[in-house]
C-alpha positions, -999 to +999 in steps of 0.1 A: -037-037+267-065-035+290-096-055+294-116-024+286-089-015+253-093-049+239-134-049+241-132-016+220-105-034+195-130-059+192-159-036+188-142-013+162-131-040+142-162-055+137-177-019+128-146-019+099-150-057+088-169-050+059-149-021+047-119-050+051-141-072+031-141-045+004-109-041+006-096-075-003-118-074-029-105-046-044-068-053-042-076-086-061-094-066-086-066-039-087-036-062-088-046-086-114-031-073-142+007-078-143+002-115-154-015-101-183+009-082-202+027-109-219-007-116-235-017-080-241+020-075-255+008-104-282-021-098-294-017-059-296+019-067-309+034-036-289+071-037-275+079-045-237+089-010-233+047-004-243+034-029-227+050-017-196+030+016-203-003+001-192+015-007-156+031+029-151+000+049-166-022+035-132+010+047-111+011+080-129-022+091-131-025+085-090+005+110-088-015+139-108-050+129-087-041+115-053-046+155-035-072+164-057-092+132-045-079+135-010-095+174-006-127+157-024-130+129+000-121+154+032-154+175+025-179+145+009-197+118+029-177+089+025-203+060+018-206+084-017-169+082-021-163+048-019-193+042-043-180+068-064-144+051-064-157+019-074-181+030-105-146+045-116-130+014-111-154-009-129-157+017-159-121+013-164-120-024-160-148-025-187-125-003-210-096-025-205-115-060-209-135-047-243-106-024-256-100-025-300-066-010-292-038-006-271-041+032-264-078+022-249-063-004-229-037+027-216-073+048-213-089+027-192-057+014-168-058+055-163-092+054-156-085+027-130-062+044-115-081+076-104-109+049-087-085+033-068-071+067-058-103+078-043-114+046-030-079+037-011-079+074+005-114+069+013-108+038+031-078+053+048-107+083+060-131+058+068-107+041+096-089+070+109-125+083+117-140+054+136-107+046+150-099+062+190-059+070+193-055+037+216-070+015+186-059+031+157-028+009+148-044-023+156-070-013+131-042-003+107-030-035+110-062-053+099-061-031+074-028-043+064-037-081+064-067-073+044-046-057+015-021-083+016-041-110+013-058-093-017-023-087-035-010-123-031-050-139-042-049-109-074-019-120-093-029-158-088-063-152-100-058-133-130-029-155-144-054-184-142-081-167-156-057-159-186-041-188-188-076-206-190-095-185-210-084-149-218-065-120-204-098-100-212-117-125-189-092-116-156-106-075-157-138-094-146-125-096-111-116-057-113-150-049-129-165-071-100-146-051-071-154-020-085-192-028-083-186-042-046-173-009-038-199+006-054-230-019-038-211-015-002-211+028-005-248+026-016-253+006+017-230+014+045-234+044+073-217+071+073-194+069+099-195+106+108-231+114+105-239+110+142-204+113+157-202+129+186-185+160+192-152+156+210-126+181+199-100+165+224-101+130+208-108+135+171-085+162+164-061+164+194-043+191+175-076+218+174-065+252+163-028+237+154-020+247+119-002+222+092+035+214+096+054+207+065+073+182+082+045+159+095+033+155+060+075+147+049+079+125+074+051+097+067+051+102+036+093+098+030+087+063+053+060+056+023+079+064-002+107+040+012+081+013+016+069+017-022+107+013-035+113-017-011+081-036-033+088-021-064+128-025-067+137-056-040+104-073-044+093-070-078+125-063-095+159-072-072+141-106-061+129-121-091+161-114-114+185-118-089+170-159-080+165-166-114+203-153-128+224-162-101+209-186-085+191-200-120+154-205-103+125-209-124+093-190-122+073-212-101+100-212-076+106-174-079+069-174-071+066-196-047+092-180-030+076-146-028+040-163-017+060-178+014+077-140+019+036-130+017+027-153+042+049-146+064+039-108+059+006-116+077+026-124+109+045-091+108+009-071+101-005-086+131+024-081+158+031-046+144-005-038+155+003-050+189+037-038+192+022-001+184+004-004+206+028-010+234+057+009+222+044+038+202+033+039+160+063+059+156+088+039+170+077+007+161+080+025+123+114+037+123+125+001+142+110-017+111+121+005+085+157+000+100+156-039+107+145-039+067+174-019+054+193-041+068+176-075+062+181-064+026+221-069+028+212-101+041+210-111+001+248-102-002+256-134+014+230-159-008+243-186-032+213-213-029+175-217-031+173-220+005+195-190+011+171-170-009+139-183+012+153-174+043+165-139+029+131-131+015+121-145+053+140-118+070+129-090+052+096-104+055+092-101+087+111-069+085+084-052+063+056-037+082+040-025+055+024+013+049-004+009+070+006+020+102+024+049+079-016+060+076-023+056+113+008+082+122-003+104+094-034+109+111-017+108+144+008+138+137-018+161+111-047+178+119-079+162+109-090+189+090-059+189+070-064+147+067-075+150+030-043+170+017-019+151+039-034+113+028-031+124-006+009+139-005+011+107+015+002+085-015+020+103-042+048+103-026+038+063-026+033+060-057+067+083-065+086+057-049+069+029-069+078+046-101+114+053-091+130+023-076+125+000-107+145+023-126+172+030-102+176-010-091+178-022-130+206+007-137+224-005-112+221-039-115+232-032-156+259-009-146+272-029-112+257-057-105+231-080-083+253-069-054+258-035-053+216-035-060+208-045-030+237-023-016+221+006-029+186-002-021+194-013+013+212+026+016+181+041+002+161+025+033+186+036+057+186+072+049+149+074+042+149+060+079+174+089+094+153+117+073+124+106+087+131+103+119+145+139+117+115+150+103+090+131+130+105+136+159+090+169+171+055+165+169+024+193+169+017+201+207-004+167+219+007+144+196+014+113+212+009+088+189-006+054+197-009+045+234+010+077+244+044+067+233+060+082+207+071+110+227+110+110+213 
């Protein structure tokens, strides 16, 4: 990167810093809760199966909302959105924490999940707008550390809240990122009120139309991304370490926080390596090297086989925010709201799904044949969507230029 490149890097990310800032706050706040359902199950005396509901119901109402919110956030100013997302977010936290029963408890977690469907795509807005197409993934990857290091401090946070006073006490930290959000829309610029008119450089596809296939694309990488978290991570990872090779929970977890740490290490060389080899490429090369890092389980028997396993596909997994930058690389920025918001339902679709699919196997086959399948599911999300990217709109290039196929 030149001289000149890495002074506007530096320049753009100190305009996003505080949106980052947000950011990590929010993640904490939205991520807290998974510790808490073995004391919600308790004291509202529900079934797993129930419990479970106040997990999916966030996942679910982001399927029904997540265009709507992206069309909203494509024609509003975007400090107001932000806000907007946040008031949502606290309101629903404050339902959760003060809830008499279990079906408010599912009320507000759906309430919580339309604000962080807004706020996320308007986050998502925010940096595609103030990015340039030579910056864009390196900002995506800041964006990526951020969210990471808000999902690994979430789940610590709330469990210790809990475990030290009351699961009601942990949607503090969601009501306090919600009014963060909300303080930090009140008070930032919008980015777009005084931007300059260039036609060439913020929609590089002017008078292009929308192609199905650049929103199929992204969003089937996405969608390959969400199952990887929701069926290796959470579900494949933990059951498989502590049946086969008999781990306890703070080892499980422990295991996973060194797999998060490492993560920080792939978000920051994926940046880079965008920006010399092209967001698409760099995608598809990931996507690939983390189907297969998943078989690398096959071959486990021992604690330390696990931690360099969860290593491998740590380093593999370059998470789904460059999938935003391409998104905005390949659509129209006037199609931006509808495309961000397939982009995240399709997300959250493969949140939903790989749970399911990875428990039937592993009840039907085994640990093995799991990761077999989930490691096929990756591959042949990787094929489809290299298919499906590979013949951009006219001037599409990508970051740097490169993703010419």
């Amino acid at each position: 990167m030149t001289g000149v490149a890495s002074i506007r890097v530096s320049k753009e990310a100190a305009v996003i810093m505080p949106l980052l800032l947000i950011l990590v706050g929010f993640e904490i706040g939205v991520s807290v809760f998974g510790p808490l359902l073995p004391q919600v199950q308790r004291e509202f005396r529900v079934s797993a199966g129930s419990v479970a509901m106040a997990l999916s119901v966030y996942h679910g109402v982001r399927l029904l909302v997540n265009v709507p919110m992206g069309r909203l956030v494509a024609r509003s100013a975007l400090p107001a959105m932000l806000a907007t997302g946040g008031a949502i977010l606290a309101a629903g936290g404050v339902a959760v924490a003060l809830a008499p029963s279990f079906a408010v408890v599912l009320v507000g977690r759906a309430i919580m999940g339309v604000g962080s469907a807004l706020f996320f795509i308007t986050i998502h807005f925010w940096i595609s707008k103030v990015a340039t197409i030579d910056n864009k993934a390196q900002l995506f990857s800041y964006h990526q550390i951020a969210a990471l290091t808000g999902t690994a401090l979430g789940p610590a946070l709330g469990g210790a809240v809990a475990g030290w006073l009351s699961w009601r006490y942990s949607l503090v930290l969601a009501v306090t990122a919600g009014i963060m959000a909300l303080g930090a829309g009140r008070r930032l610029a919008d980015p777009t009120a005084n931007r300059p008119v260039a036609p060439v450089q913020t929609d590089p596809y002017n008078g292009a139309g929308l192609e199905i296939r650049s929103i199929l694309g992204p969003g089937i990488i996405m969608m390959a991304l969400f199952f990887f978290h929701g069926g290796v991570i959470a579900t494949l990872i933990p059951l498989f370490s502590a049946r086969e090779i008999h781990l306890g929970p703070a080892a499980i977890g422990a295991i996973l926080m060194i797999g998060t740490i490492q993560r920080f290490g792939a978000a920051l060389a994926s940046g880079r390596l965008a920006g010399l080899f092209g967001t698409r490429r760099v995608i598809l090369s990931g996507l690939t090297a983390l189907g297969v890092s998943v078989l690398s389980f096959l071959g486990v028997s021992s604690p330390l086989g696990v931690v360099l396993a969860v290593s491998l596909v740590s380093w593999a997994n370059l998470g789904g925010s460059l999938v935003i930058a391409l998104v905005t690389d390949v659509v129209p920025e006037r199609h931006w709201g509808v495309a961000l918001g397939i982009n995240r339902t399709m997300a959250d679709v493969g949140a939903m799904v790989a749970p399911l699919l990875v428990g039937l196997v592993i009840d039907q086959r085994g640990f093995g044949d799991a990761f077999i399948v989930a490691a096929a599911v990756l591959l042949a999300a990787t094929g489809l969507a290299a298919v499906l990217t590979a013949a951009h709109p006219a001037g599409a290039t990508g970051a740097g230029g490169r993703d010419a196929p």
